[in-house]
Backbone as a ProteinNet text record, in pm:
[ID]
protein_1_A
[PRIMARY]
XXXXXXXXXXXXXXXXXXXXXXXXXXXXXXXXXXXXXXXXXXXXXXXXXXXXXXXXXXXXXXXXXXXXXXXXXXXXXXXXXXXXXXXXXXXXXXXXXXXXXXXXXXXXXXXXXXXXXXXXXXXXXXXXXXXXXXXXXXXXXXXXXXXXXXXXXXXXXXXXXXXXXXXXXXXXXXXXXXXXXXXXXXXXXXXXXXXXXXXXXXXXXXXXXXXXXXXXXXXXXXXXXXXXXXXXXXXXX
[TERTIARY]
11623.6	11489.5	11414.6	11375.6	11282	11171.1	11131.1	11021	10898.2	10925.9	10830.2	10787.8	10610	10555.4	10572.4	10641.9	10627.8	10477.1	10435.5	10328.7	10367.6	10345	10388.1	10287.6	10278.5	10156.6	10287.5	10226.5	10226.1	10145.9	10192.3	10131.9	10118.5	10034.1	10013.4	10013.3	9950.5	9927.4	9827.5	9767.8	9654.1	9701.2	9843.6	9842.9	10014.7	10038	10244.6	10358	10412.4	10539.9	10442.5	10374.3	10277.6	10213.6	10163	10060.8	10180.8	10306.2	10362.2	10444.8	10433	10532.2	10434.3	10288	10229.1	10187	10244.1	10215.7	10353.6	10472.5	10590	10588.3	10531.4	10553.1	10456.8	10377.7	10255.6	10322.1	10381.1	10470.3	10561.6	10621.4	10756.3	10701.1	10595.4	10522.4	10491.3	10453.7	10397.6	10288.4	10290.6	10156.4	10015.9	10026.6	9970.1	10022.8	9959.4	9969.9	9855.7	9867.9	9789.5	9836.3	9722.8	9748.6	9653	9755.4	9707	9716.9	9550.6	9505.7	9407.4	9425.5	9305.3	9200.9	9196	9065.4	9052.8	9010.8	9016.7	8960.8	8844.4	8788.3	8866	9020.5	9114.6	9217.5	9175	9268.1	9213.2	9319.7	9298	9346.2	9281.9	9331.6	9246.1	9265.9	9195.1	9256.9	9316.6	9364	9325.2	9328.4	9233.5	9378.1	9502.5	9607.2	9627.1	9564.5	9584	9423.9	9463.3	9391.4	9379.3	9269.2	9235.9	9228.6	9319.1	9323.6	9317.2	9183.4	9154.2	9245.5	9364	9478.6	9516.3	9539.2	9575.4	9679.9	9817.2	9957.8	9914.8	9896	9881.6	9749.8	9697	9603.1	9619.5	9671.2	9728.1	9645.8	9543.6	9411.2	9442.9	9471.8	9392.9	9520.3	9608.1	9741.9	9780.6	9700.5	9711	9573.3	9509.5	9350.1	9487.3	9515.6	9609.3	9726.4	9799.1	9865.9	9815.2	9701.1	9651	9595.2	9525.1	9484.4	9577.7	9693.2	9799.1	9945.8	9906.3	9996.4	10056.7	10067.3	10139.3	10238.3	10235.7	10352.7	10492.7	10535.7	10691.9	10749	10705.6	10769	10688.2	10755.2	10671.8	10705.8	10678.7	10692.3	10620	10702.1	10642.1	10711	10541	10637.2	10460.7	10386.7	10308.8	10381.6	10378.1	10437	10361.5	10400.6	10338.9	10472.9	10418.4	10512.6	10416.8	10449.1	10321	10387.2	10525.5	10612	10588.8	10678.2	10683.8	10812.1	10821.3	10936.8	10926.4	11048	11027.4	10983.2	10994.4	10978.7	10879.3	10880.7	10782.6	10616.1	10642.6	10513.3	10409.2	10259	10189.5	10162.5	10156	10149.8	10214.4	10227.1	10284.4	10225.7	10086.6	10021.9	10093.1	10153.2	10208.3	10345.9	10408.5	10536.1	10486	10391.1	10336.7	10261	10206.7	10138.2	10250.9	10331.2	10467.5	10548.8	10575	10609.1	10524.4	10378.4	10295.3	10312.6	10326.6	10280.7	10425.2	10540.7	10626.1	10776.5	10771.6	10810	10734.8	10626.6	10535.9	10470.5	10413	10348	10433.6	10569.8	10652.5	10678.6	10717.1	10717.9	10594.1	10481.1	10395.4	10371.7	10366.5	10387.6	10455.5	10607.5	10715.8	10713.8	10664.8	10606.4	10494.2	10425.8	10360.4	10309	10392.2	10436.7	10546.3	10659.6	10807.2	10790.8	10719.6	10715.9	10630.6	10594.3	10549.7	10635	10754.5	10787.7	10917.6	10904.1	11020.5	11180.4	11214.2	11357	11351.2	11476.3	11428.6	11352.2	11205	11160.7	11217.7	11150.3	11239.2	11126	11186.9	11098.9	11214.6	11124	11171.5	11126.9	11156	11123.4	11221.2	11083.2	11084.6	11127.9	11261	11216.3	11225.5	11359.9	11446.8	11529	11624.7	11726	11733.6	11645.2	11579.7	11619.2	11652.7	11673.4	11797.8	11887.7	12062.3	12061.3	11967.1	12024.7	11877.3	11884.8	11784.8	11778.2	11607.2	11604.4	11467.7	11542	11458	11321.2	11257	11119.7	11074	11136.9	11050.9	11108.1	11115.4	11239.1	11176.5	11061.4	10965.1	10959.9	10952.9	10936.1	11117.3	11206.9	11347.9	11380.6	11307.7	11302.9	11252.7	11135.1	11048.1	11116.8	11202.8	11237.9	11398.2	11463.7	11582.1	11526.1	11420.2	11416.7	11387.5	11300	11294.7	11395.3	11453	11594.3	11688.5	11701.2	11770.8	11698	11540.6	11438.7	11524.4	11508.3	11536.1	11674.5	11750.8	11935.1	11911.9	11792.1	11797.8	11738.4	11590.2	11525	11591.2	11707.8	11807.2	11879.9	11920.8	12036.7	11962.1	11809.7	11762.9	11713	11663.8	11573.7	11706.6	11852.3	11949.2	11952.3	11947.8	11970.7	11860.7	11738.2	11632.6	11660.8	11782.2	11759.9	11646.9	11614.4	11555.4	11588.1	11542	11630.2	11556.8	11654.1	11597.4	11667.3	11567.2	11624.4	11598.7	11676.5	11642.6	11632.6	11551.2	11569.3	11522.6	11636.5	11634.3	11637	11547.5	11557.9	11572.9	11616.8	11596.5	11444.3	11435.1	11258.1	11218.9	11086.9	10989.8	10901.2	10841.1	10761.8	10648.8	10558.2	10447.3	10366.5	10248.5	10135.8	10235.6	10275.8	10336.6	10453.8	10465.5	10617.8	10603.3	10436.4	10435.7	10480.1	10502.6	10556.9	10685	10733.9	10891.2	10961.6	11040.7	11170.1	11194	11161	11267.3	11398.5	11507.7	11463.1	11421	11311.1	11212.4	11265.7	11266.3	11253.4	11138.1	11158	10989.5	10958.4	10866.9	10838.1	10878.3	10875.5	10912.1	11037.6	11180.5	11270.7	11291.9	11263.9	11265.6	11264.3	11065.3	11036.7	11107.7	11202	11301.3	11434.3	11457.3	11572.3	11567.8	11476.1	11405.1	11411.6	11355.6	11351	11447.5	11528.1	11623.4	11788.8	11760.2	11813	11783.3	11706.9	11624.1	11712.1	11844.9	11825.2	12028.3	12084.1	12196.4	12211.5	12322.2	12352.1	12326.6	12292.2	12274.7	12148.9	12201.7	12147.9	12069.3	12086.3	12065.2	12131.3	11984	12012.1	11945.1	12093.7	12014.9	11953.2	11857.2	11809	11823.3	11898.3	11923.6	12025.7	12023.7	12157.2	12184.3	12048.2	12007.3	12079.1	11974.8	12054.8	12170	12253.4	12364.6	12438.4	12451.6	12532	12538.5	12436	12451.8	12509.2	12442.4	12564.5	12719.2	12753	12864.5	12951.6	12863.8	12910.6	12899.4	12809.8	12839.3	12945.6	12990.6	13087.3	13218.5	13225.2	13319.8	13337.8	13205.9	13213.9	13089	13012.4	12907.4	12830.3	12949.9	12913.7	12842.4	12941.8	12940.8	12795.1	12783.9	12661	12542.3	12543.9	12371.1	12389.7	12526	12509.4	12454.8	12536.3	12462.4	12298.2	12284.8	12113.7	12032	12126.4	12017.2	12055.7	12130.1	12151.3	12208.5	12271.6	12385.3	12504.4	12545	12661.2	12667.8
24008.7	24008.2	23883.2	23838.3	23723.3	23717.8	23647.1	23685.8	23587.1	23498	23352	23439.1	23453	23530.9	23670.2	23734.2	23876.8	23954.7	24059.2	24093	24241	24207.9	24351.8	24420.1	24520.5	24618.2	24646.3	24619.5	24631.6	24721.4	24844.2	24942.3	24929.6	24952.9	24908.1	24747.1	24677.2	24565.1	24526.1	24562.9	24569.4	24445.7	24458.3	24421.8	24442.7	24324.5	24410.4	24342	24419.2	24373.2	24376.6	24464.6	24463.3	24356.7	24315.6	24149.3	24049.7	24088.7	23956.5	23933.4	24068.5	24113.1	24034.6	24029.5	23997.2	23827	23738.1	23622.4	23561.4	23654.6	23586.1	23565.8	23673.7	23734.7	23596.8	23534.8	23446	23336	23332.9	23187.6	23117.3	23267.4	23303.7	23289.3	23271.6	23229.5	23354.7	23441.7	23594.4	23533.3	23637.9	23589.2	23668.6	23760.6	23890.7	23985.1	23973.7	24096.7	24161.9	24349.3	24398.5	24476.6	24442.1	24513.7	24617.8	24718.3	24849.2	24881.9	24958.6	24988.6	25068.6	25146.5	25231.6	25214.2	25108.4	24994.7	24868.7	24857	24755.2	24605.4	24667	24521.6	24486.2	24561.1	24506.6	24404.8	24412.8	24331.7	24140.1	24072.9	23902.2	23808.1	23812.2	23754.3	23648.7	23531.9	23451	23353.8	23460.9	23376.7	23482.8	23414.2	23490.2	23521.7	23520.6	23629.4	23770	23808.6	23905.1	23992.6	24112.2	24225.7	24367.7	24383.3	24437.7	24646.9	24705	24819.2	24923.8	25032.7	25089.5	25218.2	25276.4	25333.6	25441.9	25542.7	25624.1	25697.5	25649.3	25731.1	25860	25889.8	26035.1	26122	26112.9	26097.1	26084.2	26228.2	26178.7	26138.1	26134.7	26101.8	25951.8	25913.4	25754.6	25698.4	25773	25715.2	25693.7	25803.9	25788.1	25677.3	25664.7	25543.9	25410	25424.3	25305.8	25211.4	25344	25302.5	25285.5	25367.4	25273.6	25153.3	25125.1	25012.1	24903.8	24929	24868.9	24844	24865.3	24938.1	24818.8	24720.1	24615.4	24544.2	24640.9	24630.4	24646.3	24555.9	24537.9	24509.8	24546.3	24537.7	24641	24694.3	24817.8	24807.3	24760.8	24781.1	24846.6	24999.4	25093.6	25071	25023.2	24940.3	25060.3	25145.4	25221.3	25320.9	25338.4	25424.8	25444.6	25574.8	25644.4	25625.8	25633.4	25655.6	25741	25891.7	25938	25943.3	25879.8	25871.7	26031.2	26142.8	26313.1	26345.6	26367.8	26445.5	26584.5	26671.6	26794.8	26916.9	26954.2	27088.2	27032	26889.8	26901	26850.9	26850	26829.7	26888.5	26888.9	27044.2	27112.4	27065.4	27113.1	27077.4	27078.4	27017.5	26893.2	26856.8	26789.9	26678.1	26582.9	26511.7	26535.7	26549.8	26628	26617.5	26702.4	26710.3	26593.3	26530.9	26377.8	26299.3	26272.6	26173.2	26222.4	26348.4	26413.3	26363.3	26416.5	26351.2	26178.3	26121.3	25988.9	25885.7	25912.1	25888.6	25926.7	26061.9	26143.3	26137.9	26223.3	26241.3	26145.9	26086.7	25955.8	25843.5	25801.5	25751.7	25761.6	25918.3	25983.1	25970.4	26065.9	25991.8	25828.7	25765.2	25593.7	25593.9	25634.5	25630.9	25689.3	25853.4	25911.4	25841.9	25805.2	25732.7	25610.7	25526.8	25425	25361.1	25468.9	25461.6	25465.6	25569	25610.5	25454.8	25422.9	25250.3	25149.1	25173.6	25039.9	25012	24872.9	24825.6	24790.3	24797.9	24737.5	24634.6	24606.5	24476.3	24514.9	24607.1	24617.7	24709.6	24695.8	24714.2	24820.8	24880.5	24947.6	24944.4	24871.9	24856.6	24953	25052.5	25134.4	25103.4	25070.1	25032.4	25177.4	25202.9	25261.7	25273.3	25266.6	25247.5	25295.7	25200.1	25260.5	25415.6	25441.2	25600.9	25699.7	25647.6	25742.7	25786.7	25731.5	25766.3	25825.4	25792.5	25895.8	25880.6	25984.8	26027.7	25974.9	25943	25923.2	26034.8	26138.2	26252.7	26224.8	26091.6	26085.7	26055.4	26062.2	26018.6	26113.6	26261.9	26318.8	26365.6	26343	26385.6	26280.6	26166.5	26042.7	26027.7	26047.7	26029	26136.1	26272.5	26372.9	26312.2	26284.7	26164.3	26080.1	25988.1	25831.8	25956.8	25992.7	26066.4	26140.9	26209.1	26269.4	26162.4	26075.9	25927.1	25867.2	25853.7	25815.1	25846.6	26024.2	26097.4	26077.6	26107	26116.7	25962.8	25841.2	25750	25680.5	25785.6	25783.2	25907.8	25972.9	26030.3	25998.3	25902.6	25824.4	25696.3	25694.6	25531.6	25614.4	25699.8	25766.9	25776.5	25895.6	25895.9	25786.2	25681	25547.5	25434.4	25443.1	25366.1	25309	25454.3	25404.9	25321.8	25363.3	25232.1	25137.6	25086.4	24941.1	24932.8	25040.6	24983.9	25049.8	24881.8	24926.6	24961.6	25044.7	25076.8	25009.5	24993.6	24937.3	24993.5	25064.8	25104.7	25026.4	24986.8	24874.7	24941.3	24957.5	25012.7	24917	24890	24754	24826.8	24727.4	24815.3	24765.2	24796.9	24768	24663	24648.5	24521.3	24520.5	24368.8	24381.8	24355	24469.9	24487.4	24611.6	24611.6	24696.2	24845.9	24902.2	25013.2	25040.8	24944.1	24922.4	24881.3	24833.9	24766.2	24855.7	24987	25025.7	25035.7	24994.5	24989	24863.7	24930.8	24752.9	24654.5	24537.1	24457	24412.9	24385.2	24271.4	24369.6	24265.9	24312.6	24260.7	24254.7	24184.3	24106	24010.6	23984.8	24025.5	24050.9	24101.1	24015.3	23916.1	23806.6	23823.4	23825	23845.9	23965.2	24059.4	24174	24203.7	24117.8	24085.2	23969	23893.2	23779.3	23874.1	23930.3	24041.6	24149.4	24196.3	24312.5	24198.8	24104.1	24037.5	23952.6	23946.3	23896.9	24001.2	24114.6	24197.3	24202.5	24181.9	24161.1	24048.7	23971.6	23864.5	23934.4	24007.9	24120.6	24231.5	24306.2	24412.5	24539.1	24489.4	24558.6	24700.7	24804.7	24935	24948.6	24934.9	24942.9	24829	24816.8	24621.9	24673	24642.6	24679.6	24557.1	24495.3	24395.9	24391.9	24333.4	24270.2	24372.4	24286.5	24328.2	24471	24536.4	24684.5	24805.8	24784.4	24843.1	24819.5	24670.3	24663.1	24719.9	24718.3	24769.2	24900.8	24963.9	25144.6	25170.9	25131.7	25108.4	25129.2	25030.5	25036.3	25131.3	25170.4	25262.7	25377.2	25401.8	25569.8	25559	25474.2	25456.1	25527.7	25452.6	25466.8	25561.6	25642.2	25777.9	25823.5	25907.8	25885.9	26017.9	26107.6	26173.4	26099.1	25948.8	25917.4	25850	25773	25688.4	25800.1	25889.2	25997.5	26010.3	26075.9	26115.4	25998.7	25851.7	25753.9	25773.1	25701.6	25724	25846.8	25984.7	26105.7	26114.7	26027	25990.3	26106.6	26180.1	26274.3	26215	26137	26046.2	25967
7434	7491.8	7444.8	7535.3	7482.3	7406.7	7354.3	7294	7384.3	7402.6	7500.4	7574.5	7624	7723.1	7685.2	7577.3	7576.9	7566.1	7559.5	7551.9	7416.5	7315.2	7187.5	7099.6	7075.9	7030.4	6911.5	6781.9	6656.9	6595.1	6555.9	6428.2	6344.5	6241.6	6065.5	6097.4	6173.4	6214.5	6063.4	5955.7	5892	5782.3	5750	5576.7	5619.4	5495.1	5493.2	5618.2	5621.7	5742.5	5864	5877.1	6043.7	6034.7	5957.1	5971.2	5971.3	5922.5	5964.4	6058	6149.1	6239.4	6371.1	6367.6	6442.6	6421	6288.1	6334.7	6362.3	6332.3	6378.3	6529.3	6574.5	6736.7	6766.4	6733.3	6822.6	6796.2	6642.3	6652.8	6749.3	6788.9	6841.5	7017	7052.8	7177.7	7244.3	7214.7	7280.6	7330.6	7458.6	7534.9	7467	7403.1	7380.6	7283	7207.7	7078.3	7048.4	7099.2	7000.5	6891.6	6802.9	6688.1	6635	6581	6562.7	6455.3	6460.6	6221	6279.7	6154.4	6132.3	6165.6	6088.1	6023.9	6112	6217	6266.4	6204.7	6105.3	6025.1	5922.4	5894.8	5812.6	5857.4	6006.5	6069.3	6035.5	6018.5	5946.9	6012.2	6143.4	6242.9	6333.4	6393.6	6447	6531.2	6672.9	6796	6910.4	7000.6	7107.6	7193	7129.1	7176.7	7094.3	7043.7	6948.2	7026	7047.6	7089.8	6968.2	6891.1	6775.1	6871.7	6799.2	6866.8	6751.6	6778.4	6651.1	6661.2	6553.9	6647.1	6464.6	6457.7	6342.4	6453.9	6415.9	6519	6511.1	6442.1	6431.5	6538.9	6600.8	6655.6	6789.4	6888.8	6987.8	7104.1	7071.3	7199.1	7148.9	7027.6	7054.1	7052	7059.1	7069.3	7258.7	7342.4	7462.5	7501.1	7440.7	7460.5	7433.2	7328.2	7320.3	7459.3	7497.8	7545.6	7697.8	7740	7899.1	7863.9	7703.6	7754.9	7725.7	7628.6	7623.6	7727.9	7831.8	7957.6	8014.1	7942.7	7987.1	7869.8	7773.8	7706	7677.2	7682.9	7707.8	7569.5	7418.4	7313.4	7219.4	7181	7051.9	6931.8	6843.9	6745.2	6643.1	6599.7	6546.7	6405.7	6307.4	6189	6115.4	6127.5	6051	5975	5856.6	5792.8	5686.1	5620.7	5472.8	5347.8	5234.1	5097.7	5048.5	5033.5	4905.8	4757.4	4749.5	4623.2	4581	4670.2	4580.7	4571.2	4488.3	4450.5	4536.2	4609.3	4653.6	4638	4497.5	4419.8	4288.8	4211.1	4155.1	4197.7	4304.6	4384.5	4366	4359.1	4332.6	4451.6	4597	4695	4794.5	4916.2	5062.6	5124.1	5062.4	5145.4	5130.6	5055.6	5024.4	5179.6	5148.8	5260.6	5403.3	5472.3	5523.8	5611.4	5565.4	5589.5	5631	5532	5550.3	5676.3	5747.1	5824.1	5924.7	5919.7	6040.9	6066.7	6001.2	5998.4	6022.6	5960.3	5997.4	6078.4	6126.3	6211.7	6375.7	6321.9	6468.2	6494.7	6420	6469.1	6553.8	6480.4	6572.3	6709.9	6736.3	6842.9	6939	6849.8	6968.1	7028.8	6918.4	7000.4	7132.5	7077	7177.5	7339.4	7287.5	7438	7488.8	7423.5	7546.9	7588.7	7538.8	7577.5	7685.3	7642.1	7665.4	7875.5	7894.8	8056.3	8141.1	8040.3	8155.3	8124.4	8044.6	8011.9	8146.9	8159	8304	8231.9	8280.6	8226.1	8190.3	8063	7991.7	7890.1	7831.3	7725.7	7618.1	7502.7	7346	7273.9	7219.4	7115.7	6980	6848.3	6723.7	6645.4	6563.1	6454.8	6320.3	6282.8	6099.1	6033.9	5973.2	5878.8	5761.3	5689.8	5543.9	5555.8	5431.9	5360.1	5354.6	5308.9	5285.7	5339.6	5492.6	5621.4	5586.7	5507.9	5478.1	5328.6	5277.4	5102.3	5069.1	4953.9	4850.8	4748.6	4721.4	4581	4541.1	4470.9	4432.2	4395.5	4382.2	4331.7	4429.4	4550.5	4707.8	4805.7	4772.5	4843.5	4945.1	4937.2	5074.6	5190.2	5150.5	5206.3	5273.5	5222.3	5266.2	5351.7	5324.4	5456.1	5632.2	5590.9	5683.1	5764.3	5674.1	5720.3	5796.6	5728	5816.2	5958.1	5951.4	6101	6203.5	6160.3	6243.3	6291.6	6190.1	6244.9	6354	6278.9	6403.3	6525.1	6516.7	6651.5	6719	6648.2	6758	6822.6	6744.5	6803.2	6934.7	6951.3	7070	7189.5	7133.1	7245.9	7254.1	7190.4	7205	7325.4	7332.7	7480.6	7591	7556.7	7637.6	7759.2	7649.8	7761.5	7759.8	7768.9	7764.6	7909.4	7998.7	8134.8	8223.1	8145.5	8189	8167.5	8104.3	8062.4	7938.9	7849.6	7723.9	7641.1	7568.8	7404.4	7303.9	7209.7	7082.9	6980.2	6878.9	6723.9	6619.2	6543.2	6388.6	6288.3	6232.7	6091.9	5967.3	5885.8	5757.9	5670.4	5621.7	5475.9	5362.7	5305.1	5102.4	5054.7	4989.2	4910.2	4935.4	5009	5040.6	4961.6	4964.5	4870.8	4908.1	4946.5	4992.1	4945.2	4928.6	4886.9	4847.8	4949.1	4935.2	4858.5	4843.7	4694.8	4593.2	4558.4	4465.2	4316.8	4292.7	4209.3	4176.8	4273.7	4287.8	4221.8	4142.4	4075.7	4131.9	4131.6	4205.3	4139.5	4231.9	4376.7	4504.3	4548	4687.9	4806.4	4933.8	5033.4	5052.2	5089	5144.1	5279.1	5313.8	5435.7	5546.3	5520.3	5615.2	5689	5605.9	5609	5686.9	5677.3	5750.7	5887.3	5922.4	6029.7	6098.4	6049.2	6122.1	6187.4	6025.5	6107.7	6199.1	6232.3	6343.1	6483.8	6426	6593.1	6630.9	6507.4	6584.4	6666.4	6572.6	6717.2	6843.7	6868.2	7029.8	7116.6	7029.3	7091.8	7109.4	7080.9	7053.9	7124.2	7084.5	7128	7014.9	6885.1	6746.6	6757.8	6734.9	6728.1	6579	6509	6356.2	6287.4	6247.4	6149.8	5960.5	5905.4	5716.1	5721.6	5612	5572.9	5464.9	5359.3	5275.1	5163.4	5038.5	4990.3	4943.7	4895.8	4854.1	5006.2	5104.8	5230.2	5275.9	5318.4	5324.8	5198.8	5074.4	4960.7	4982.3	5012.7	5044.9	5165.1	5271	5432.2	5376.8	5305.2	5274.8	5239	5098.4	5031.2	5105.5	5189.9	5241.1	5298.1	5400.2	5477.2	5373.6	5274	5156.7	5147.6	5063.3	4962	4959.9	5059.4	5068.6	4938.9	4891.5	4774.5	4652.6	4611.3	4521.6	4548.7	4632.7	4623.6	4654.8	4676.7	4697.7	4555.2	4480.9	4336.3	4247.9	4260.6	4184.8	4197.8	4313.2	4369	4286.1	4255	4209.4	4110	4021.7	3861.3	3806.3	3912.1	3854.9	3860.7	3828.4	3793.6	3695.1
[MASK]
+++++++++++++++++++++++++++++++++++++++++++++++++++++++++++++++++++++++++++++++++++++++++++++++++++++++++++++++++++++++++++++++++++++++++++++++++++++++++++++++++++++++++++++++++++++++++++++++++++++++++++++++++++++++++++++++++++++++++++++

C-alpha cells in the first residue's frame, strides 16, 4: 500500500509510537492524517495535514462521530492502548483487568467496526499490540490477557475483510521505550523503529511483523518449546 496521497487516522496519536506514527506518515507524503486522543490539546502538532480528532476508543458514540467524519480513510492505525502493570490474583480488584479489556480488546474492535464497512479495496488496518499477545509475564497478566484477545480478534477480521481486498497487520514489539514502559528494563525499542516496521509491511505480503530482538527471540522460541519459554518468562524455571 502506498503511503504517497494516503489519507490515515492514528489512535493514541497524543505522545509515544502514535505521535510518531503520525510524523512518519506526513514524512512519508500522506495527504491527511487524523489524529486521535483523548485530549486533543495534547496533541503537538503544526501542519495543516493533520486533522485533531477528540476520540477515547472506548466510547462508541465518538468512535462512530469519528469515523463519518473520518470516512475517507484508507489506513487505520489502531496503535491506543492501556498497561495497568496487574498481576491476576494479586490485584486488589478487577478494575485494573477490566479497563485493559475495554481499551485494548473492545476499543480495537470498535475502531475496526466502524471504520472497516467504508473502506475500498486496497486499504489497511495496522494493530499495535505486543510481544505480550504470545506469553505471560505474571506482573502484567492482565495486560497479556488483553494484548492475546486482540490478537485472536484480528486473525478473524484478517479472514473476514481478506476478500475485500483489505489488509490486516499485527505488530508485536518487545518493550518500547515510551511513557508507558518507562518502568520496564531495558533494552527498549525506540518508538521509531517500530513505527518504520509497521509501515513497512504495507509495502508486503507480511501478516504479523516482531520488532526487534526481545519479540523475534520469543517468536522463536515458542515455535521451539513454547513450555520452556512461558516457564522462563514466569521464572518457574
Amino acid at each position: 500500500m502506498p503511503l504517497d496521497n494516503c489519507v490515515a487516522f492514528v489512535t493514541g496519536a497524543n505522545r509515544g509510537v502514535g505521535e510518531c506514527f503520525v510524523h512518519m506518515l506526513l514524512n512519508s507524503g500522506a495527504k491527511k492524517v487524523y489524529a486521535g486522543a483523548r485530549n486533543i490539546d495534547a496533541l503537538r502538532f503544526a501542519d495543516d495535514r493533520i486533522v485533531p480528532v477528540e476520540l477515547d476508543i472506548t466510547d462508541e458514540s465518538q468512535v462512530k462521530q469519528a469515523a463519518a467524519l473520518a470516512s475517507d480513510t484508507t489506513l487505520l492505525i489502531n496503535n491506543a492502548g492501556l498497561n495497568c502493570v496487574e498481576p491476576a490474583l494479586a490485584a486488589s480488584d478487577m478494575n485494573a483487568a477490566r479497563t485493559e479489556m475495554e481499551v485494548n480488546y473492545f476499543g480495537t474492535l470498535n475502531m475496526i467496526r466502524a471504520f472497516a464497512p467504508a473502506f475500498p479495496a486496497g486499504s489497511a488496518i495496522v494493530n499495535l499490540h505486543s510481544i505480550l499477545a504470545r506469553v505471560t509475564l505474571p506482573s502484567m497478566a492482565s495486560l497479556c490477557a488483553s494484548k492475546a484477545a486482540s490478537l485472536r480478534m484480528t486473525e478473524g477480521v484478517r479472514a473476514e475483510l481478506k476478500p475485500r481486498g483489505i489488509r490486516v497487520i499485527s505488530v508485536l514489539p518487545g518493550a518500547i521505550d515510551t511513557d508507558m514502559s518507562r518502568d520496564f528494563p531495558p533494552p527498549k525499542l525506540p518508538a521509531i523503529e517500530v513505527v518504520k516496521a509497521a509501515l513497512s509491511a504495507l509495502d508486503d505480503d507480511t501478516n504479523e511483523v516482531y520488532v526487534g530482538a526481545m519479540a523475534q527471540e520469543i517468536a522463536a522460541g515458542l515455535a521451539r518449546d513454547r513450555h520452556a519459554i512461558q516457564s522462563s518468562l514466569a521464572g518457574t524455571i
